[in-house]
C-alpha positions as CSV (number, residue, x, y, z in Angstrom):
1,X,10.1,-16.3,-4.4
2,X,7.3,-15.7,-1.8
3,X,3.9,-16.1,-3.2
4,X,0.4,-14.6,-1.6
5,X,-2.5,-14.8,-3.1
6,X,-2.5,-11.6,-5.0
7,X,1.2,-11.1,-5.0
8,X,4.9,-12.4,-5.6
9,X,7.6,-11.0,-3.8
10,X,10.9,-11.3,-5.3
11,X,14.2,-9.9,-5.9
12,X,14.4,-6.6,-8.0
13,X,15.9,-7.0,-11.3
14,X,16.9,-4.4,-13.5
15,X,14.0,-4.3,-15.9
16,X,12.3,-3.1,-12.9
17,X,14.2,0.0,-12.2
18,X,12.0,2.2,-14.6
19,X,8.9,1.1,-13.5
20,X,10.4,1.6,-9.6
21,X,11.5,5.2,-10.9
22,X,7.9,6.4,-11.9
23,X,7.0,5.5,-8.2
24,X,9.7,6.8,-6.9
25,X,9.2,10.5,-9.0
26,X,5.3,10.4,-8.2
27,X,4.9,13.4,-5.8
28,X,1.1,11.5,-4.6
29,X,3.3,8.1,-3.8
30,X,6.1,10.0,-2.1
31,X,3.9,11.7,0.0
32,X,1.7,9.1,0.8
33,X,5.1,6.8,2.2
34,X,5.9,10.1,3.9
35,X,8.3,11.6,1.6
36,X,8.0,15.2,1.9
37,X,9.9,17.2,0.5
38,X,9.8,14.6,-2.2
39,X,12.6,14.6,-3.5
40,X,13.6,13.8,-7.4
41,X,15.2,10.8,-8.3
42,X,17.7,10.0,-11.9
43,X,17.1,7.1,-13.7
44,X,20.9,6.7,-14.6
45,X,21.4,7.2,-10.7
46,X,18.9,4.4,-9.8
47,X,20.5,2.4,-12.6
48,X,24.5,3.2,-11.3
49,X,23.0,2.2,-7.8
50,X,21.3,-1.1,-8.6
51,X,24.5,-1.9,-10.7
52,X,27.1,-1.0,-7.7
53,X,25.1,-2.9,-5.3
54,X,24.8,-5.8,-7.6
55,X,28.6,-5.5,-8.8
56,X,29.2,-6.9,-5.0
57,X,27.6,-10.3,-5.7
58,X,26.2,-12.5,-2.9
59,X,22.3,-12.7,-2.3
60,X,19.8,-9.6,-2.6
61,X,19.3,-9.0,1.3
62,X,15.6,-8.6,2.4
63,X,14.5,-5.9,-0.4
64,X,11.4,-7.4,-2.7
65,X,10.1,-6.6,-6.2
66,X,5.9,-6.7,-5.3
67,X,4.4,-8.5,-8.4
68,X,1.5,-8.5,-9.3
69,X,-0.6,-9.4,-12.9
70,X,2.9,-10.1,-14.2
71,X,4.0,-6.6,-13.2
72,X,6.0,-4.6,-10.7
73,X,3.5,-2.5,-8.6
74,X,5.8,-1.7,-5.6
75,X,8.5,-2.6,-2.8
76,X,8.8,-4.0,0.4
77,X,11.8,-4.5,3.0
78,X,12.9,-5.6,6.1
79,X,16.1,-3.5,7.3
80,X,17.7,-2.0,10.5
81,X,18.2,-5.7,11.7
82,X,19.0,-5.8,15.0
83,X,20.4,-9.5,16.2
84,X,20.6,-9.3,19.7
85,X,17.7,-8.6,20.3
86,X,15.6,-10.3,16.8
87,X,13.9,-7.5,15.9
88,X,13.8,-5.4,12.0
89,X,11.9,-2.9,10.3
90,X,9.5,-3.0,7.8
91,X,8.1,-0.8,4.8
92,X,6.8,-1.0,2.3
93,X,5.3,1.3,-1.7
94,X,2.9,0.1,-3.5
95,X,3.4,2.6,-5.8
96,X,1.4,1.7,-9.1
97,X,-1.9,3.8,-7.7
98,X,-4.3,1.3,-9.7
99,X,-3.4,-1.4,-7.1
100,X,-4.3,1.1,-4.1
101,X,-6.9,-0.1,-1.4
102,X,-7.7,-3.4,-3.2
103,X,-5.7,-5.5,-0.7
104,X,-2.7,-6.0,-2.5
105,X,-0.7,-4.3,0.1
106,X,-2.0,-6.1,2.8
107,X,-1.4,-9.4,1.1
108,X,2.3,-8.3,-0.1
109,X,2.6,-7.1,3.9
110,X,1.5,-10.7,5.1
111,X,4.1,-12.8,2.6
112,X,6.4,-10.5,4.6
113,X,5.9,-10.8,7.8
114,X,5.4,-14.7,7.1
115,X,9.3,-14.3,5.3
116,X,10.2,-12.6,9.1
117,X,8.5,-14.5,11.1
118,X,9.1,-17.9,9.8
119,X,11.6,-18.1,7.7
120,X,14.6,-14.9,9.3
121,X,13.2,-16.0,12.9
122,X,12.6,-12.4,13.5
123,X,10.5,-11.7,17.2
124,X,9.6,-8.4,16.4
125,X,9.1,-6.4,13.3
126,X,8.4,-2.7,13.5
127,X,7.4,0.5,11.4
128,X,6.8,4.0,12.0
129,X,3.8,5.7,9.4
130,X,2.8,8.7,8.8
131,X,-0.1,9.8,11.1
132,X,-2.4,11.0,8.2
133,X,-1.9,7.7,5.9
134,X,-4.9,5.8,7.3
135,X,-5.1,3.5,4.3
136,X,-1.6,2.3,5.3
137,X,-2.9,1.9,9.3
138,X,-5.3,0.1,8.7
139,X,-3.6,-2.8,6.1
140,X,-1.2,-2.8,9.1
141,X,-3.7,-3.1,11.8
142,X,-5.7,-6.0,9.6
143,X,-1.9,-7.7,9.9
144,X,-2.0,-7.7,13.6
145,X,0.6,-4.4,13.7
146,X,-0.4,-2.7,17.7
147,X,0.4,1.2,17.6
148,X,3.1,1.4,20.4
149,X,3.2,5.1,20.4
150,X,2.9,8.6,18.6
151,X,5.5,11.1,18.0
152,X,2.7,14.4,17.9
153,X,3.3,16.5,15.3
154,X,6.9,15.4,14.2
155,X,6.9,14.9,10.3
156,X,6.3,17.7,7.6
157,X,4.1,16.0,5.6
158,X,2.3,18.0,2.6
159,X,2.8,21.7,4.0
160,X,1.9,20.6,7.5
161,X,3.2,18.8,10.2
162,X,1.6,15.2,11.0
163,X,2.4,12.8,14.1
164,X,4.5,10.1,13.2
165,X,3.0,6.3,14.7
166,X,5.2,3.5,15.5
167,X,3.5,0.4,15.3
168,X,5.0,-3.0,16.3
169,X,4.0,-7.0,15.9
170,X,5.5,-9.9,17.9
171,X,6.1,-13.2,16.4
172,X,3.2,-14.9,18.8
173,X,0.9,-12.2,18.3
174,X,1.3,-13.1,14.4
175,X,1.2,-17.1,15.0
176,X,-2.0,-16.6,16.7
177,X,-3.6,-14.6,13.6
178,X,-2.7,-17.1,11.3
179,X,-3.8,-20.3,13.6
180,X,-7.2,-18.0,14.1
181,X,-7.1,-17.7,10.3
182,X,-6.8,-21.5,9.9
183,X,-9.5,-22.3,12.1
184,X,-11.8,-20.1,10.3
């Protein structure tokens, strides 16, 4: 559905649920999105899930599939939309390890934010990250994403506790990346 130059974002389907399961079981994934404890997941319990959910009909909301080679390599949302005030947050797994720090995160993050931006009309997307995941900083920081402030030592993170930043981007922060990008 939305295309980068690395990656396709589109709607999870159930032959991805497996692959999404491995990620989601992968104590070195969990930890590095800053789940800790990781916690185990089912595969019938990620299957009864996707099936309830998709037993209601209607559209898939703002949860993506993150293609990539013809494969499933992660996930990325937008949730906790507020309306008022046109802001969400964002996050996002790249969870198959042989697609870390080769840019397809960054890409997948700027199909994203281009989704928010342009197409939901959002002002102001959000995230909080884990302190000691500079690989994820700085893909967000290369997307325009400011630090906004630091919750010091407030997530247990790998049998120690690690701030937790918060990081936000405005719409005409992110329209001025991409008319600099143009230009250059």
């Amino acid at each position: 559905m939305l295309k980068g130059k690395k990656t396709l974002l589109r709607s999870i389907s159930r032959d991805d649920l497996e692959r999404l399961w491995q990620f989601n079981n992968d104590v070195e994934v969990e930890l590095a999105g800053g789940g800790d404890p990781p916690i185990p997941q089912s595969l019938s319990r990620l299957y009864a899930e996707y099936d309830n959910e998709s037993s209601k009909g209607g559209r898939d909301g703002s949860t993506f599939a993150i293609e990539a080679e013809g494969k499933c390599i992660g996930q990325c949302a937008l949730f906790n939309f507020n309306e008022t005030s046109q802001t969400c947050e964002l996050g996002i797994t790249i969870g198959d390890k042989a697609y870390w720090g080769h840019g397809y995160g960054r890409d997948a993050l700027q199909c994203l934010l281009d989704y928010a931006f342009r197409l939901r009309n959002i002002r102001r997307v959000h995230l909080s990250v884990n302190g000691n995941n500079q690989r994820a900083i700085r893909a967000y920081q290369s997307c325009g994403f400011i630090e906004e402030g630091r919750l010091r030592a407030h997530v247990w993170n790998d049998g120690k506790f690690v701030d937790l930043v918060l990081m936000g981007l405005f719409q005409e922060e992110w329209n001025e990346l991409q008319a600099q990008a143009t230009i250059e």
